[in-house]
TORKOL-4160 file (C-alpha; in steps of 0.2 Angstrom, whole numbers, padded with zeros to 4 digits, m for minus):
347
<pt num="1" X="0051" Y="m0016" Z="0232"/>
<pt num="2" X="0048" Y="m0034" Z="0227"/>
<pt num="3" X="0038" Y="m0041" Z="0212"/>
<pt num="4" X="0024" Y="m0053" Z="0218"/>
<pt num="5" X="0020" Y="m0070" Z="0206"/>
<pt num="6" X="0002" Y="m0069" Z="0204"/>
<pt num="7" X="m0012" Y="m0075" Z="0192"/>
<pt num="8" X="m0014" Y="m0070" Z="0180"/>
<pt num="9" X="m0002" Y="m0055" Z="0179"/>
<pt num="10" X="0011" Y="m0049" Z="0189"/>
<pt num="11" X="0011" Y="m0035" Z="0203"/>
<pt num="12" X="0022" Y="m0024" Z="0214"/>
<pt num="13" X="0022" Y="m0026" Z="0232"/>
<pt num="14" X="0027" Y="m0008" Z="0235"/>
<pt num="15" X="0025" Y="m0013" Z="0256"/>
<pt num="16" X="0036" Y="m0028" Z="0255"/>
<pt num="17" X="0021" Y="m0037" Z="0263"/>
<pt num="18" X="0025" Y="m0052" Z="0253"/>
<pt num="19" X="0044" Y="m0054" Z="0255"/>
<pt num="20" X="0055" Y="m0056" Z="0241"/>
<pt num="21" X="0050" Y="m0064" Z="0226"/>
<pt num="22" X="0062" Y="m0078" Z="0219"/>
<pt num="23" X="0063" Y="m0073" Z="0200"/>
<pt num="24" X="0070" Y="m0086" Z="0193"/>
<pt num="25" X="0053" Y="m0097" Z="0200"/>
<pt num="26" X="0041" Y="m0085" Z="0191"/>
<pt num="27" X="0038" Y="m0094" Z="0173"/>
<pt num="28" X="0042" Y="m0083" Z="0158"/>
<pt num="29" X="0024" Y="m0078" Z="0147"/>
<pt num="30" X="0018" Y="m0089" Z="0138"/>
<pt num="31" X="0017" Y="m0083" Z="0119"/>
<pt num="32" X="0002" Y="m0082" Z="0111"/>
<pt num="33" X="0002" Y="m0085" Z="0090"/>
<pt num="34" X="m0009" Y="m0071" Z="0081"/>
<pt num="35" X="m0025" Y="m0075" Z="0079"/>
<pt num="36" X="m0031" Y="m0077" Z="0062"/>
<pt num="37" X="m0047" Y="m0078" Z="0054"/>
<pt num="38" X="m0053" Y="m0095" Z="0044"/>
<pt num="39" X="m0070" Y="m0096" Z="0033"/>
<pt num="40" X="m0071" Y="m0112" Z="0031"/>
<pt num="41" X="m0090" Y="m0114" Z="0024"/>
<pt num="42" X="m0091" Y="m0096" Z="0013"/>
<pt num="43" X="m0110" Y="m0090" Z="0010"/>
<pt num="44" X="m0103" Y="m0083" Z="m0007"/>
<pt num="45" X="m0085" Y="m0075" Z="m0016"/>
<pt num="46" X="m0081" Y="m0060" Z="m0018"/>
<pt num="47" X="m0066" Y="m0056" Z="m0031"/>
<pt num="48" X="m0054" Y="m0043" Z="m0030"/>
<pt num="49" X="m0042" Y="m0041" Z="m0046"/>
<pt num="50" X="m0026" Y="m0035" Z="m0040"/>
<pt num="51" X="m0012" Y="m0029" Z="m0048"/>
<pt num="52" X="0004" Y="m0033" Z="m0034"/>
<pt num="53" X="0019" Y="m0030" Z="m0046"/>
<pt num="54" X="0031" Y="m0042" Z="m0039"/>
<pt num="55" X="0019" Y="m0050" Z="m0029"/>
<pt num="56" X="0016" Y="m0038" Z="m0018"/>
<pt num="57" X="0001" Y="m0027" Z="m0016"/>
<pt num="58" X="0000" Y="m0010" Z="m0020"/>
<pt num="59" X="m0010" Y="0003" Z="m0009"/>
<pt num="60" X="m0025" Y="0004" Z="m0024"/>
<pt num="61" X="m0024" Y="m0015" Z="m0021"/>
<pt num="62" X="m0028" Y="m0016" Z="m0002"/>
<pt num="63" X="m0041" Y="m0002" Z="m0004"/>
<pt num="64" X="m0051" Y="m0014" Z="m0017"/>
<pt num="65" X="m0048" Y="m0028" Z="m0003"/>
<pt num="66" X="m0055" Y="m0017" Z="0008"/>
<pt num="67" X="m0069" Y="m0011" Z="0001"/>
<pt num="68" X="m0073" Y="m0031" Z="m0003"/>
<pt num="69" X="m0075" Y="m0035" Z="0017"/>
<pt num="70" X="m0086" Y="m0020" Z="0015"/>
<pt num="71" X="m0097" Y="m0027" Z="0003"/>
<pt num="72" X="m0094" Y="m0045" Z="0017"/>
<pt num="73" X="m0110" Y="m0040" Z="0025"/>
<pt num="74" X="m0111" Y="m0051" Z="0041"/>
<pt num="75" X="m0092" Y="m0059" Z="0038"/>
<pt num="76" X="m0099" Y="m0074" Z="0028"/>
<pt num="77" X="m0089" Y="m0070" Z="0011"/>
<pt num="78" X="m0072" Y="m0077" Z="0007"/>
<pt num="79" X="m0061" Y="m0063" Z="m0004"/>
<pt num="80" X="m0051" Y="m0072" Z="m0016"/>
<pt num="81" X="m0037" Y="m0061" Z="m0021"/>
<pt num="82" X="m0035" Y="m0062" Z="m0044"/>
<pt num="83" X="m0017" Y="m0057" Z="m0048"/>
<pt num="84" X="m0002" Y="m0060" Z="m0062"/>
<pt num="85" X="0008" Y="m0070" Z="m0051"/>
<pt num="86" X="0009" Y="m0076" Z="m0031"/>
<pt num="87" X="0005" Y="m0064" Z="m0020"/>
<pt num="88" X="0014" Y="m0064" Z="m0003"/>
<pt num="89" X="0003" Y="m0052" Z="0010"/>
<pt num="90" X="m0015" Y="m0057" Z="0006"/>
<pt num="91" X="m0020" Y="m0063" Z="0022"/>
<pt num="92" X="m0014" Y="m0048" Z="0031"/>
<pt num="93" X="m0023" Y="m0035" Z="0018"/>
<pt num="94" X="m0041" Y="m0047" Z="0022"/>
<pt num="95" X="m0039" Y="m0060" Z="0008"/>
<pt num="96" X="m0046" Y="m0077" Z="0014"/>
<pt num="97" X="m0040" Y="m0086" Z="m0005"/>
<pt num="98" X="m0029" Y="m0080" Z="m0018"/>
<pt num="99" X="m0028" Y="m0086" Z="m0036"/>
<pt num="100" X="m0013" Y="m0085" Z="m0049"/>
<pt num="101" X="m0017" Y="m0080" Z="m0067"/>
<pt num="102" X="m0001" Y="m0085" Z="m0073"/>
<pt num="103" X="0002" Y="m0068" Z="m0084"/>
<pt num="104" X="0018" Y="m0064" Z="m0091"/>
<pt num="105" X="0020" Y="m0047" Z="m0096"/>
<pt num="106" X="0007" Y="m0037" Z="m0104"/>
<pt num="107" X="m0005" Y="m0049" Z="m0110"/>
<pt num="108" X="m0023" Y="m0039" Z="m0104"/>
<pt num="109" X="m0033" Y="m0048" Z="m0118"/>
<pt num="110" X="m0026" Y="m0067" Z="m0110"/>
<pt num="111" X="m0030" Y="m0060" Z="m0092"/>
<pt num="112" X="m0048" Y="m0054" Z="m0096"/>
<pt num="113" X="m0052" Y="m0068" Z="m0103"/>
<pt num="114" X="m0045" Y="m0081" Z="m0089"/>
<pt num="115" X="m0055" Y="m0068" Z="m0076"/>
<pt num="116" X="m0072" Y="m0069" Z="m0087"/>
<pt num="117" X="m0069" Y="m0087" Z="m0087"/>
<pt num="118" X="m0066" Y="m0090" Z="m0069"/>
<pt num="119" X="m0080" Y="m0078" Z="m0065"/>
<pt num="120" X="m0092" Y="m0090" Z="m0076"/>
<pt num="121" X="m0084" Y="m0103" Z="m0065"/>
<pt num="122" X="m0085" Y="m0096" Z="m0048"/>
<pt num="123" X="m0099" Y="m0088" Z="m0049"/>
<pt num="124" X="m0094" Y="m0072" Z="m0036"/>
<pt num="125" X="m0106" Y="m0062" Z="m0031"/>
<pt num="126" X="m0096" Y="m0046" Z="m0035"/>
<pt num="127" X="m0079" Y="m0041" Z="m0044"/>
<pt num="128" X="m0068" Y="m0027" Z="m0039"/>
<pt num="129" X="m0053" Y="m0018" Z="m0049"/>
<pt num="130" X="m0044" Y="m0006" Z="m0047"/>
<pt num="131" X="m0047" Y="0010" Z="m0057"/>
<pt num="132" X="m0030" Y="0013" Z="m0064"/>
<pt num="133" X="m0023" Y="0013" Z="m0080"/>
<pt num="134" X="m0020" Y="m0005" Z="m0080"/>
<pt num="135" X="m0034" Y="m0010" Z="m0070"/>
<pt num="136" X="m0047" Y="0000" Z="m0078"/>
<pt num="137" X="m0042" Y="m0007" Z="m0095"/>
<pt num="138" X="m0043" Y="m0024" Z="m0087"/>
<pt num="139" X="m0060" Y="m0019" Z="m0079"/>
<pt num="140" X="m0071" Y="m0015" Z="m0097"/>
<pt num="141" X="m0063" Y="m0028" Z="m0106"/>
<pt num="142" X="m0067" Y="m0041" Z="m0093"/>
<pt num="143" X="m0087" Y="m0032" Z="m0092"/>
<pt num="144" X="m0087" Y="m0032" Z="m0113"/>
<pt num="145" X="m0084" Y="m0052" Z="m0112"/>
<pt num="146" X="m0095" Y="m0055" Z="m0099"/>
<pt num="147" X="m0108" Y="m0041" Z="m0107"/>
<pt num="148" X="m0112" Y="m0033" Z="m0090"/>
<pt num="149" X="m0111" Y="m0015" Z="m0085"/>
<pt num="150" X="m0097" Y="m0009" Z="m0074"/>
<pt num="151" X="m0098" Y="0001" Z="m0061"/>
<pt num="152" X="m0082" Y="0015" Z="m0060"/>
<pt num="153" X="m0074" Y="0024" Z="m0050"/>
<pt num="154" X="m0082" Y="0020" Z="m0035"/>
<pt num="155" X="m0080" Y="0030" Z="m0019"/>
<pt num="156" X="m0089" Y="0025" Z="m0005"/>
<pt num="157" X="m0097" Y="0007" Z="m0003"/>
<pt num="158" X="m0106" Y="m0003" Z="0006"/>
<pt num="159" X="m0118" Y="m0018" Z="0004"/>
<pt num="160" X="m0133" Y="m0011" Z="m0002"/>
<pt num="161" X="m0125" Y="0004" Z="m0009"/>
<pt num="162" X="m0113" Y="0010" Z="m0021"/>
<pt num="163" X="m0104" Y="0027" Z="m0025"/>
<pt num="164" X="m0098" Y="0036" Z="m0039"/>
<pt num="165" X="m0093" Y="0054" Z="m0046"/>
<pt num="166" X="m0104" Y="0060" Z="m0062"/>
<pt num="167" X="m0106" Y="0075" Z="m0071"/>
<pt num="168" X="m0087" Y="0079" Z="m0071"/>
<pt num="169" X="m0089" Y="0076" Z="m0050"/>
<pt num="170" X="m0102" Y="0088" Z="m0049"/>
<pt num="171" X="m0115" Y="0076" Z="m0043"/>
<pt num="172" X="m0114" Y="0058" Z="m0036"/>
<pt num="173" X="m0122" Y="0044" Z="m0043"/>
<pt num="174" X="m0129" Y="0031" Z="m0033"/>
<pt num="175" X="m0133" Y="0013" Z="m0036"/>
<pt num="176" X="m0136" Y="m0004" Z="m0028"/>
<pt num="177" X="m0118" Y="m0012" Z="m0027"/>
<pt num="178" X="m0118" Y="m0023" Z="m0046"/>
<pt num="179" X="m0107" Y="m0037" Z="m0048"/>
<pt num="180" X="m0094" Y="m0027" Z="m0058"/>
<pt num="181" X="m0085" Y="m0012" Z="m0052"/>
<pt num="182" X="m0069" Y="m0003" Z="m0050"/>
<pt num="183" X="m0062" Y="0007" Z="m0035"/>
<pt num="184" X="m0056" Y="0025" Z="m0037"/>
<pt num="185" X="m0039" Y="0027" Z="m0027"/>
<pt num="186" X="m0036" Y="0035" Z="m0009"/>
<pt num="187" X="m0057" Y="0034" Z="m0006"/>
<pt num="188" X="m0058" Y="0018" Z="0003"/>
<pt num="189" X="m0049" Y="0012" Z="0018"/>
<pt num="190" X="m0039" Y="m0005" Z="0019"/>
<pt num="191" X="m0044" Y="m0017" Z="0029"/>
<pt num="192" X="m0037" Y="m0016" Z="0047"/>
<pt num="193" X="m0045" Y="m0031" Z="0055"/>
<pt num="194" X="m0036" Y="m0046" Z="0061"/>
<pt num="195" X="m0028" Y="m0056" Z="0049"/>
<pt num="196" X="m0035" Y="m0070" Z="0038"/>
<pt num="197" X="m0029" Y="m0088" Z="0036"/>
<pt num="198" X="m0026" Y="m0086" Z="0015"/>
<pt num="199" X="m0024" Y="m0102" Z="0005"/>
<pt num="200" X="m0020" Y="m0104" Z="m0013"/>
<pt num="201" X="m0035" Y="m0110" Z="m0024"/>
<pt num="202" X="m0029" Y="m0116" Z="m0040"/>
<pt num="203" X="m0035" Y="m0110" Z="m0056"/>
<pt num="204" X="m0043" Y="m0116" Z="m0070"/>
<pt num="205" X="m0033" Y="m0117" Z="m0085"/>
<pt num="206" X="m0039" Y="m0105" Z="m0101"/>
<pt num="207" X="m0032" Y="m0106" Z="m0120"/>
<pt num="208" X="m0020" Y="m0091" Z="m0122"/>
<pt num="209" X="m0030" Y="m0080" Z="m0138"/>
<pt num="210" X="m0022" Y="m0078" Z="m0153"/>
<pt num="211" X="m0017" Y="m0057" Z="m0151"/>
<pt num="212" X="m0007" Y="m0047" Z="m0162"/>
<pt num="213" X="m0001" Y="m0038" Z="m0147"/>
<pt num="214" X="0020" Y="m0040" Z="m0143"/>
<pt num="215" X="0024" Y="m0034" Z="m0128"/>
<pt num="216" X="0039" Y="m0025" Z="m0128"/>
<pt num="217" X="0045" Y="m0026" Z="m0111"/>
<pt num="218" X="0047" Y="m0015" Z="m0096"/>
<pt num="219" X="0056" Y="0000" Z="m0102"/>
<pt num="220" X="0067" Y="0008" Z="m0088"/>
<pt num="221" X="0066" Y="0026" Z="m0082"/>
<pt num="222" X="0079" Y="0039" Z="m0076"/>
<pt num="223" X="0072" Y="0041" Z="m0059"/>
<pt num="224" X="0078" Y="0060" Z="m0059"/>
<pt num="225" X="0067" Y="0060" Z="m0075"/>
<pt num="226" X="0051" Y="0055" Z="m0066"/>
<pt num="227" X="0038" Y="0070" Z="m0062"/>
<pt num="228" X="0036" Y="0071" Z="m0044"/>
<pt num="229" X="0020" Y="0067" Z="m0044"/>
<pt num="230" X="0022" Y="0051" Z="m0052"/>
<pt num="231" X="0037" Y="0044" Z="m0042"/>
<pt num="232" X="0037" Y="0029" Z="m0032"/>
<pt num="233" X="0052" Y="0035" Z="m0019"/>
<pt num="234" X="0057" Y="0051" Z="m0016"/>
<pt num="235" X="0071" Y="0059" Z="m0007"/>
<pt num="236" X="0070" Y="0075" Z="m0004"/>
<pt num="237" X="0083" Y="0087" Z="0007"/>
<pt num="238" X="0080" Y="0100" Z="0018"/>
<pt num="239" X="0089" Y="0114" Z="0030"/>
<pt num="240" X="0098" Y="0102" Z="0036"/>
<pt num="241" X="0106" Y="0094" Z="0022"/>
<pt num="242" X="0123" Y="0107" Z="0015"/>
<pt num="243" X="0130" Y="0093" Z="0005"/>
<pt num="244" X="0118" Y="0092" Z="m0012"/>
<pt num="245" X="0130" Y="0084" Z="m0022"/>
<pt num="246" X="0132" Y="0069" Z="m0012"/>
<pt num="247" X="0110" Y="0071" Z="m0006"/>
<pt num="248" X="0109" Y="0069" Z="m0028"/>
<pt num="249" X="0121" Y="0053" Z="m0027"/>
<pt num="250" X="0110" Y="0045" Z="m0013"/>
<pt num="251" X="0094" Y="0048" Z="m0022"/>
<pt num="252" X="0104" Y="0040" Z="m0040"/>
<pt num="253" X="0111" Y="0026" Z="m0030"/>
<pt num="254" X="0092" Y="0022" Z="m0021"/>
<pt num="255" X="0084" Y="0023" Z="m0037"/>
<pt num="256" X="0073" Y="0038" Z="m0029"/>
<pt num="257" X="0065" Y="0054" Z="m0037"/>
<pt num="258" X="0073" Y="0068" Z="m0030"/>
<pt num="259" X="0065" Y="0082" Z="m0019"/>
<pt num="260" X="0070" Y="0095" Z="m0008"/>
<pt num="261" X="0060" Y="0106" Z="0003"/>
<pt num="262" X="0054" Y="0125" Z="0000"/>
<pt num="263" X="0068" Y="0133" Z="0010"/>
<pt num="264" X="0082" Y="0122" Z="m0001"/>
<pt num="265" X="0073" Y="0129" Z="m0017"/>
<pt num="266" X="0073" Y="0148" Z="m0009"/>
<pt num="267" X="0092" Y="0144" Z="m0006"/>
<pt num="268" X="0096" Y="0140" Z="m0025"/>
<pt num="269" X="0104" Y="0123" Z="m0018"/>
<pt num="270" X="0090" Y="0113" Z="m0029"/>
<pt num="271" X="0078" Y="0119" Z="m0043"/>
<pt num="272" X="0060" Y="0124" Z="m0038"/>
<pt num="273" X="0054" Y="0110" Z="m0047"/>
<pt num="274" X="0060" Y="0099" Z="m0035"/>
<pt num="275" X="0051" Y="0108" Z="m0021"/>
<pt num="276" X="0034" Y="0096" Z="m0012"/>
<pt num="277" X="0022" Y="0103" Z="m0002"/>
<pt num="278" X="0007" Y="0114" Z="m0004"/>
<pt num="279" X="0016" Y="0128" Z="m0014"/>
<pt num="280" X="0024" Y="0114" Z="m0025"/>
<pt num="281" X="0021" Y="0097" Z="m0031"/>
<pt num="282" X="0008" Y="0087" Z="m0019"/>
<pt num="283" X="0016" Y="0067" Z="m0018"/>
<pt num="284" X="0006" Y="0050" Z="m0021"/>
<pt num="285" X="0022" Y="0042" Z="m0020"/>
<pt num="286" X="0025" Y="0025" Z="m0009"/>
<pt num="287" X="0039" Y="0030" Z="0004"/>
<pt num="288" X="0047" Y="0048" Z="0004"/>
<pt num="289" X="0064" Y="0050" Z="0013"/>
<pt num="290" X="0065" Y="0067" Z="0023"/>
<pt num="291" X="0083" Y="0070" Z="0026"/>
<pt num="292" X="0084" Y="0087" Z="0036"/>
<pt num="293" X="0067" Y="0094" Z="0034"/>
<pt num="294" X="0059" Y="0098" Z="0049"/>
<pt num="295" X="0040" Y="0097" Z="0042"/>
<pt num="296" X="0029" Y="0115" Z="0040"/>
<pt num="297" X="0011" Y="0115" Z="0037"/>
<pt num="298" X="0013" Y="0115" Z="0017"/>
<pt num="299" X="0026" Y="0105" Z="0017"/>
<pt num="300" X="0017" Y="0089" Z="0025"/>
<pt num="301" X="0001" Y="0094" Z="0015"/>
<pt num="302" X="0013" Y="0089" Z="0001"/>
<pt num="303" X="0016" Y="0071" Z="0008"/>
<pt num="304" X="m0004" Y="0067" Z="0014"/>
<pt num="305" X="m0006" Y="0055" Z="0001"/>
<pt num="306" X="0012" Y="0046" Z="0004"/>
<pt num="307" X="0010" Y="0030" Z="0015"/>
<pt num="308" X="0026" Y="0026" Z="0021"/>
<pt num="309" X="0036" Y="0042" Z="0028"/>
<pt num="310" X="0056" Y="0040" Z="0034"/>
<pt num="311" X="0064" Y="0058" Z="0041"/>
<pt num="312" X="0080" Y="0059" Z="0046"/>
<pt num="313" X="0082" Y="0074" Z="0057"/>
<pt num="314" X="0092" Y="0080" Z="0074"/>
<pt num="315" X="0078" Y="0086" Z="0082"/>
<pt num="316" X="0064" Y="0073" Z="0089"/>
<pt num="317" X="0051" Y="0086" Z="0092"/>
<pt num="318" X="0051" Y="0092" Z="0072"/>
<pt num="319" X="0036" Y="0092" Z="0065"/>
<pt num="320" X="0043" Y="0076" Z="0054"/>
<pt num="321" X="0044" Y="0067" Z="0066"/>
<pt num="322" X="0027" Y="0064" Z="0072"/>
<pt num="323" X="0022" Y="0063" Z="0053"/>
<pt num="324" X="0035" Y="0048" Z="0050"/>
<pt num="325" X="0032" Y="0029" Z="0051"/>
<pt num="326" X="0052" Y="0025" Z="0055"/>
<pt num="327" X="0063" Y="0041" Z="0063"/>
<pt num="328" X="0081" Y="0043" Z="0063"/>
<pt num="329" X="0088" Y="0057" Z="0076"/>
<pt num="330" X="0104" Y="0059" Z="0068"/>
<pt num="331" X="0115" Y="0071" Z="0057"/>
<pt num="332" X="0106" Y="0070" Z="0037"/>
<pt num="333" X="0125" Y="0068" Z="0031"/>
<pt num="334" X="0130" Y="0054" Z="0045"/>
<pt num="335" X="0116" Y="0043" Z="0037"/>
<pt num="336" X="0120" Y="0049" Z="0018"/>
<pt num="337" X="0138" Y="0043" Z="0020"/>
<pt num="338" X="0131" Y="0026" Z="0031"/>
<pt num="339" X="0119" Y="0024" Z="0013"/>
<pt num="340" X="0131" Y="0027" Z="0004"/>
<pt num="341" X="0144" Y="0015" Z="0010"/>
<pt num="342" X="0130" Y="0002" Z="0014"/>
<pt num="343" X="0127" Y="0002" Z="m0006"/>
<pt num="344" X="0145" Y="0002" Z="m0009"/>
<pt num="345" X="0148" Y="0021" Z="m0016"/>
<pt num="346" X="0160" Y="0032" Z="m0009"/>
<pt num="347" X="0151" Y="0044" Z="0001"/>
């Protein structure tokens, strides 16, 4: 078998018709840079008020971004990306500009009134936050300064029509898509297209109000405190995990809620308040850590809604496996103790 230099790929010359190709004479692929997309003349803005704690965007966040190129029509709009602070993956979530409020801590009558001014300014032709506890506050006080309605909870979008639960979700309420609306989480897909060429567009100074607000700061929280239901990370243990005392110091050491699966629970090794899945808590979490669980039915009904999935298990056909976006074939306790020692605790 020999490999034939042709354009513009190469072949095999299973025959040998072509004698032996001299490797070292075949020039190595050129790479090619990602392609990104540039709107350089936008036919109008759309706004997308994100709330990316530590300047990176939250799922909520990218949905809202995506249900912006939805509202895009023919691809003409630029999204500009509204959050606290810099905002590191905005091209990549379908941002073409984003703009930095400059917020400090919880200062929601500040930021409403910097987002009604720069909407005066900018003039977009639509505004989207997130439904959340932050970003639906942020969402009325920013339609009672500019003295527009607001469209919630939105569902299903497009450019000429807008969706939203009523009557305690008993019927749906449609509209033509007004300029101010929030987005209901896990209802609208992220953008998935090619990325965009995001620039910084600099925003326009506003007079911090006089409030009688102080904020307090971030209060921190026992991660083994958090209800499942609300936790960020969880790590949660399986069949395959004997050692709980060292699974619990893992999970302190990550910061990470714990969880186990329903067969740990029937076991006694961890309370049934720990258990995920269908029969116990359904997760919204961020990542969830599966160390020995080989994945049933309920069990990954229970981790749907969870967007990054890590399982640690010693059989590559579990279940798991196929449910996770980084697998690790190995002994749960091998990797504990590598966890451990990589965080500097004893194992």
């Amino acid at each position: 078998m020999a490999t034939v230099a042709t354009t513009p790929r190469l072949r095999i010359d299973w025959a040998h018709r072509g004698g032996v190709t001299d490797h070292s004479a075949v020039a190595p692929p050129t790479e090619i840079a990602p392609r990104a997309i540039t709107i350089a003349e936008p036919a109008f803005l759309l706004f997308v008020v994100a709330e990316a704690p530590g300047g990176v965007l939250t799922r909520h966040d990218r949905q809202a971004i995506g249900a912006a190129r939805l509202l895009d029509g023919g691809g003409a709009a630029a999204v500009v990306v509204l959050a606290a602070g810099p905002v590191s993956d905005a091209g990549a979530a379908g941002a073409d500009l984003t703009m930095t409020l400059e917020i400090e801590g919880y200062e929601p009558e500040f930021a409403a009134a910097k987002i009604a001014t720069l909407v005066r300014l900018h003039a977009p032709r639509h505004v989207l936050f997130v439904e959340s506890e932050d970003g639906g506050d942020l969402a009325r006080r920013v339609a009672s300064l500019l003295d527009e309605p607001l469209f919630d909870r939105v569902e299903s979008l497009s450019a000429r029509l807008a969706v939203r639960p009523a009557a305690a979700g008993r019927v749906e309420w449609h509209a033509l898509p007004p300029r101010l609306i929030s987005i209901a989480p896990d209802m609208i897909a992220p953008y998935h297209g090619l990325p965009h060429a995001s620039s910084e567009l600099v925003a326009s100074e506003v007079t911090r109000p006089e409030t009688g607000l102080a904020d307090a700061g971030v209060v921190s929280a026992d991660a083994a405190d958090i209800p499942l239901d609300q936790a960020g990370l969880v790590l949660a243990a399986g069949n395959g995990v004997v050692d709980f005392p060292m699974f619990l110091r893992l999970a302190r050491a990550l910061g990470a809620t714990p969880g186990a699966s329903r067969v740990a629970c029937d076991a006694g090794h961890l309370p049934r308040a720990m258990q995920v899945g269908a029969s116990g808590t359904l997760l919204n979490a961020n990542c969830y850590i599966a160390l020995g669980i080989s994945g049933a039915p309920q069990h990954l009904q229970g981790i749907g809604s969870v967007e990054h999935v890590v399982a640690v298990n010693t059989d590559l056909h579990a279940a798991i496996i196929a449910r996770a976006e980084l697998a690790i074939i190995a002994d749960a306790h091998a990797v504990m103790r590598a966890l451990l020692a990589r965080l500097g605790q004893s194992p």
